[in-house]
C-alpha positions in Angstrom: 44.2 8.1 -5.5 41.9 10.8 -5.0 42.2 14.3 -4.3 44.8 15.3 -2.0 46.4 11.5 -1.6 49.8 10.8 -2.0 52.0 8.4 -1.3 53.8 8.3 1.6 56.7 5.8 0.0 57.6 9.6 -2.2 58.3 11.4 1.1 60.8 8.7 2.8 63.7 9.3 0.1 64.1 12.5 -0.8 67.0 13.9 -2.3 68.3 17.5 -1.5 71.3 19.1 -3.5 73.6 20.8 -1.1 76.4 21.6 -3.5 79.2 23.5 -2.2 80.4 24.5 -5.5 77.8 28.0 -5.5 79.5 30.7 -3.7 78.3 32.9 -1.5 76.5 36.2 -2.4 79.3 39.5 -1.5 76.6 42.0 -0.5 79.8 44.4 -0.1 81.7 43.4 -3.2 80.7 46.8 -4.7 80.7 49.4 -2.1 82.6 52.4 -2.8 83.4 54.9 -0.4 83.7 58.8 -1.2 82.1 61.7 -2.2 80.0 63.0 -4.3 80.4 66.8 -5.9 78.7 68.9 -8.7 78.8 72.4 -9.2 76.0 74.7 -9.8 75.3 78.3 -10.8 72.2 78.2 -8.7 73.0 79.9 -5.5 71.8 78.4 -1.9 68.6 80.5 -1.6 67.5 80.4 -5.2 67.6 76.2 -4.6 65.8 76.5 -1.6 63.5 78.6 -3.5 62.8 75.9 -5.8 62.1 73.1 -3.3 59.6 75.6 -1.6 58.1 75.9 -5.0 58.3 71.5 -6.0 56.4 70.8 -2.2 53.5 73.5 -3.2 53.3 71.8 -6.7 52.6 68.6 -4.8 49.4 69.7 -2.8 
């Protein structure tokens, strides 16, 4: 056979394996509902004052 040939008798029969035994994927099996909390010494302004300071660090 030459170069992109094949033969058509391997395409009647194939086989596909369906098995039933995998179970499905729980895309919510972990989610966890809450909240999240930390504590910080860093008052409001002096946090803002750092973002200000992080965005002119990027340009």
């Amino acid at each position: 056979m030459g170069f992109g040939s094949y033969d058509e008798s391997e395409q009647e029969k194939q086989e596909t394996n369906n098995d039933d035994d995998h179970e499905a994927v729980n895309v919510h099996e972990n989610d966890h509902q809450g909240e999240v909390q930390f504590e910080s010494e860093a008052s409001t302004d002096d946090l803002v004052s750092r973002l200000g300071e992080m965005k002119d660090d990027d340009e």
